[in-house]
C-alpha positions in Angstrom: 66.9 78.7 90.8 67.5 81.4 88.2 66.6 84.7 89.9 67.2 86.6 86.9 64.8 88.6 84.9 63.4 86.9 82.0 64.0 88.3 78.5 61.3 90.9 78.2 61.8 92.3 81.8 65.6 92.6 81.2 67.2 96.2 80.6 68.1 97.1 77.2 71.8 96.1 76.2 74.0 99.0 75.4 72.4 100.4 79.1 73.2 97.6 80.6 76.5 97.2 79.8 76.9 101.5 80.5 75.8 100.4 84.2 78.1 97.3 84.4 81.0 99.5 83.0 80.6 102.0 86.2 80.5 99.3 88.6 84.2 98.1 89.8 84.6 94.8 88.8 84.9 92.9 92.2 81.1 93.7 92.7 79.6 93.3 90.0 77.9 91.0 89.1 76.1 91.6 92.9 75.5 94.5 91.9 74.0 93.6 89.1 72.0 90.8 90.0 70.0 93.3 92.3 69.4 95.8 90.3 68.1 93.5 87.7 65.6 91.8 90.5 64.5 95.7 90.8 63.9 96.5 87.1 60.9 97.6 85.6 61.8 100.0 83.0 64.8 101.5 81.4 64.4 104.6 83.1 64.1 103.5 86.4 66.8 100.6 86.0 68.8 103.8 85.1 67.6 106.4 88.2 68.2 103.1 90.5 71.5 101.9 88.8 72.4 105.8 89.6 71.6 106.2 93.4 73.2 102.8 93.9 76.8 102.8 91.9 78.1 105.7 93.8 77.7 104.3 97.2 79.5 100.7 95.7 82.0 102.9 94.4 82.7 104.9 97.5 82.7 101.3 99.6 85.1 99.9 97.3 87.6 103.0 97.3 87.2 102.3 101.2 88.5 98.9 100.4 91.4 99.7 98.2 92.6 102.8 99.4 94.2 103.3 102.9 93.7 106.5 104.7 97.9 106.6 105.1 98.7 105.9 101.5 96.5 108.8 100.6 98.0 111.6 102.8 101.7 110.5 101.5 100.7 110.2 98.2 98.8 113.5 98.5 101.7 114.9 101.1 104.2 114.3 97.9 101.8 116.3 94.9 101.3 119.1 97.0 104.6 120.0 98.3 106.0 119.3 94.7 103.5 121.5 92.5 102.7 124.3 95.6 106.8 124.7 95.0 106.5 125.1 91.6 103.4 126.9 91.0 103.6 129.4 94.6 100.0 129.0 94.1 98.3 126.9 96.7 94.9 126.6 95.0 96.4 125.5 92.0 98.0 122.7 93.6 94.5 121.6 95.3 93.1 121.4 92.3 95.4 119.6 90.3 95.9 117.2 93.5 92.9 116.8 93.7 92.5 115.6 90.2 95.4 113.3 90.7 94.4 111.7 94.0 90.7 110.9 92.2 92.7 109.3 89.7 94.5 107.0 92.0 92.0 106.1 94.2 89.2 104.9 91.4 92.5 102.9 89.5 92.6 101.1 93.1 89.0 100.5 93.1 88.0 99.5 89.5 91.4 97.4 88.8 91.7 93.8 89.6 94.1 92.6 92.5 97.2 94.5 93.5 99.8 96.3 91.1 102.9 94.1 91.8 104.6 94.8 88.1 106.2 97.7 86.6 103.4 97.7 83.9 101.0 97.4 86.2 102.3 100.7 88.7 103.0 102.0 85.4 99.4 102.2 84.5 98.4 103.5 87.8 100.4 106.7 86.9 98.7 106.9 84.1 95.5 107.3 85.8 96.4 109.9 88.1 98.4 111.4 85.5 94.9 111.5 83.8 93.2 112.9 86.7 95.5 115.5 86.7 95.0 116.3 83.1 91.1 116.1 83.8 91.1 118.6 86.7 93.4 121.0 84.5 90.7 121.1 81.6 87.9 121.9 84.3 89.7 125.0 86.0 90.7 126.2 82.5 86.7 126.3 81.9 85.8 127.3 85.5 89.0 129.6 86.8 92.0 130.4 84.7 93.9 132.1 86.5 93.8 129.1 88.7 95.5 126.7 86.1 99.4 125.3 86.9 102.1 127.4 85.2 104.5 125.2 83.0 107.2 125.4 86.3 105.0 123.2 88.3 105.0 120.2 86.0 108.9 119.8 86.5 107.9 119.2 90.0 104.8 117.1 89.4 107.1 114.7 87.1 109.2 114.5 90.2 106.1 113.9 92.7 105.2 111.5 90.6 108.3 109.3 89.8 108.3 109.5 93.9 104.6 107.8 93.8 105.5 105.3 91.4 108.7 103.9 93.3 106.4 104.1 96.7 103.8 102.0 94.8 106.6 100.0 93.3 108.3 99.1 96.7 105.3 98.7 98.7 102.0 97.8 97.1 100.0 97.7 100.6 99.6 101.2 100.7 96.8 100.4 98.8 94.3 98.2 100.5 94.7 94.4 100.8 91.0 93.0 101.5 90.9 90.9 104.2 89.8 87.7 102.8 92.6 87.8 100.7 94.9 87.5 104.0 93.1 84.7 105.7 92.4 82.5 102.6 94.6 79.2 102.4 96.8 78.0 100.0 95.1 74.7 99.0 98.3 73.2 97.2 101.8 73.3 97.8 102.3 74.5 94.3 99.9 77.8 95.8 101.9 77.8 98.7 105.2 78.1 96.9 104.2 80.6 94.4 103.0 82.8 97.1 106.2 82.5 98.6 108.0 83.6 95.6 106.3 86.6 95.0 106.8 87.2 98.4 110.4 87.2 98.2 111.0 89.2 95.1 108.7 91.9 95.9 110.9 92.3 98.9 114.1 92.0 97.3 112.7 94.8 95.4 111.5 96.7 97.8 115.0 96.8 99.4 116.8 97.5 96.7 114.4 100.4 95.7 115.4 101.6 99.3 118.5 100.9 99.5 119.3 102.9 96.6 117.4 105.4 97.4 118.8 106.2 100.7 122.2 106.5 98.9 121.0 108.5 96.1 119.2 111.1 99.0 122.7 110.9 100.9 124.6 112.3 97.9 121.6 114.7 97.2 122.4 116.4 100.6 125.8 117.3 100.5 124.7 120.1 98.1 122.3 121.8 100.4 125.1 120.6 103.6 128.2 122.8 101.4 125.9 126.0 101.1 124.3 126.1 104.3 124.3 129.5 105.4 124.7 128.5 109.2 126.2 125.7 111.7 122.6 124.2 112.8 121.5 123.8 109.1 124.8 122.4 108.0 124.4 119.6 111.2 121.3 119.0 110.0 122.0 118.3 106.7 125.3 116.4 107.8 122.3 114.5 109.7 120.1 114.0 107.4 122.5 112.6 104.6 124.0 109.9 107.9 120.4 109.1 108.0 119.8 108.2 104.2 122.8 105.8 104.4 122.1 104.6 107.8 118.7 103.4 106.3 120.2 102.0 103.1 122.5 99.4 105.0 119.9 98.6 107.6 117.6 97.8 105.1 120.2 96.1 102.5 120.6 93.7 105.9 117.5 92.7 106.2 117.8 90.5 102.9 117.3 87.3 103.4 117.9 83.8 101.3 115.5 82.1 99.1 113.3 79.1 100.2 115.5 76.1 99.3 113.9 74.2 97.1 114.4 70.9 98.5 112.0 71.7 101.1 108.2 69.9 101.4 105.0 71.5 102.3 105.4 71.3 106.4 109.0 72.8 106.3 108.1 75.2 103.7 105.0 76.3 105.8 106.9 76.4 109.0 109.8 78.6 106.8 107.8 80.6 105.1 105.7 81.6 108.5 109.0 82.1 110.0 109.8 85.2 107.1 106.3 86.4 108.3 106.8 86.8 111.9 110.7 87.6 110.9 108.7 91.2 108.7 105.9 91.7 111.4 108.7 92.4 114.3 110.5 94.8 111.8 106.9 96.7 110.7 106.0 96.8 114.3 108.9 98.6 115.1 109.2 100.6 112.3 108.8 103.9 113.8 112.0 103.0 116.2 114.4 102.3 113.7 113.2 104.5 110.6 111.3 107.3 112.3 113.0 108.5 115.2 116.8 108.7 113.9 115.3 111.2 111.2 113.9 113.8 113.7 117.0 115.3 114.9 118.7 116.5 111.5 115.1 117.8 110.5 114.7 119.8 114.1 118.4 121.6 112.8 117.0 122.0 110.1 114.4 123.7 111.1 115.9 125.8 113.4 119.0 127.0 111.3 116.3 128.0 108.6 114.3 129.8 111.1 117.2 131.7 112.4 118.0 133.0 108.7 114.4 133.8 108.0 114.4 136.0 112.0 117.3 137.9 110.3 116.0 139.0 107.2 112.6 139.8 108.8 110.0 137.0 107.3 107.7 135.4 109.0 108.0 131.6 110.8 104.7 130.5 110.5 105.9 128.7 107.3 108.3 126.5 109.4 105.5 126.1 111.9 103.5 124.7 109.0 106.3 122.8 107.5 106.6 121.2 111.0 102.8 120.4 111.2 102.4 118.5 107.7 105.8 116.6 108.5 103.8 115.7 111.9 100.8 113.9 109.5 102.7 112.7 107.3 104.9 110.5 110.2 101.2 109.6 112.1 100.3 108.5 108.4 103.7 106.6 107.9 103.0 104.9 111.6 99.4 104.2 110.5 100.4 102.2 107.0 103.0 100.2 109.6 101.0 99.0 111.9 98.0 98.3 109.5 100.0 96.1 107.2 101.5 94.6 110.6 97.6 93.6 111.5 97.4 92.3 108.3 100.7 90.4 108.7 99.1 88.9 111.6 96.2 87.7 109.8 98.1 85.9 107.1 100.7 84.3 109.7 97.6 83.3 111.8 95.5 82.1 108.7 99.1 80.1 107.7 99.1 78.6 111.2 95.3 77.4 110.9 96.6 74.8 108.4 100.2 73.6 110.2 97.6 72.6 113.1 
């Protein structure tokens, strides 16, 4: 039975499709449907349609967002424009303009960005946000605005964010129906394979070149080092980048053959599953750890020059702190995707039996 308002008790057009425009797509048309069940003028269709859409919106973004991709993504704008505007309340601003784009692109768009267009776009909409927060503090405060240095860094921040979105999409939320549903066909079941394997071929490429490009990068800072613990910890830091480029590079692996039928492609393809679970799992083993002794030289060789011209070392202490959060966010990503790793090779399982 059509529960549907009739004609006459149905909210004007143009306000209608204002309302259906602020609702993200994946609930609309619930959303919708009882709103209209409540309508009994345009006005109060509206006032409704306002105290509900913000409390959808703020479910979704729960949905879509993860609490780890946030902090990194946030981690990365901050440090970038703080260096380059020596303003902290600047850079809040501004990141928080771009992290309110982000989150509503995750939560309004439909599925996953797994294409350069697609992460492309993304940018664009924290770029936006960015933009968007700018215009307000020129309104509100001035002298709060970014100077002109800062956007060299935000450009950077952002080219970051769109090779982290790039090489790993489920920093953004995956819902959990989409890990337990089934491929019906073995047509389904193939093309989810596929993607499967070229998003990780490019995700370890992305890394893999990344770690050599961040190896090369450190020899500058390694030559002018002022003293021995920085210069170890540089020397560290840039064996570290190449040490996670080959691990990485290693753990290519060879397509599906084609040959195979639905049973052995099943079996192989739950076999890659459990094969990137073990490797999430013990992410922060293999990646983490080795990273933290070049930064602790680091740390200490810069704190040693800062005691001897007299300045402060609370900023180390701070530096120390944020790189704390942002390694507990790095661990929390991990294991959630490994959960939801588990639910696909589980929910993959449900159909060999």
């Amino acid at each position: 039975m059509d529960r549907r308002p009739t004609l006459e008790t149905r909210p004007p057009v143009l306000i209608d499709a204002v309302v259906r425009a602020l609702i993200p797509p994946a609930c609309r048309e619930h959303v919708i449907g009882d709103l209209w069940e409540r309508y009994r003028s345009p006005w109060q269709f509206v006032l409704d349609a306002a105290g509900t859409i913000p409390f959808v919106v703020a479910s979704q973004i729960r949905r879509t967002s993860t609490l780890a991709g946030v902090i990194i993504y946030a981690f990365t704008l901050l440090v970038t424009l703080g260096v380059g505007s020596k303003r902290t309340g600047a850079a809040v601003a501004a990141l928080g303009g771009a992290m309110l784009g982000f989150v509503l692109r995750d939560a309004y768009k439909r599925g996953i960005s797994v294409s350069v267009k697609q992460v492309a776009v993304d940018l664009v909409f924290g770029a936006g946000g960015l933009i968007a927060s700018q215009a307000i503090v020129a309104l509100v405060l001035p002298r709060q605005l970014l100077p002109l240095s800062a956007y060299a860094g935000g450009l950077a921040a952002f080219g970051l964010i769109f090779l982290l979105r790039l090489q790993n999409p489920n920093l953004g939320g995956i819902p959990r129906q989409a890990m337990t549903h089934v491929p019906a066909t073995f047509e389904a079941l193939v093309t989810e394979v596929r993607l499967f394997e070229r998003m990780s071929r490019r995700g370890i490429r992305i890394e893999a070149c990344t770690g050599v490009a961040l190896a090369g990068f450190f020899i500058m800072p390694l030559v002018s080092a002022p003293n021995w613990a920085m210069r170890i910890g540089w020397a560290l830091g840039s064996a570290y980048a190449l040490y996670v480029a080959v691990v990485v590079w290693t753990h290519q692996r060879p397509p599906m053959p084609e040959s195979l039928e639905f049973g052995a492609a099943l079996a192989h393809y739950r076999g890659e599953l459990e094969r990137r679970h073990r490797i999430i799992q013990t992410l922060w083993r293999w990646y983490m750890m080795p990273m933290v002794p070049g930064m602790l030289l680091i740390l200490v060789g810069a704190s040693i020059e800062a005691s001897k011209r007299g300045r402060p070392l609370w900023p180390a202490l701070i530096f120390i702190a944020l790189m704390a959060v942002l390694g507990v966010a790095i661990h929390l990503s991990s294991q959630g995707w490994a959960r939801k790793l588990r639910l696909r090779i589980d929910a993959l399982g449900a159909i060999a039996e």
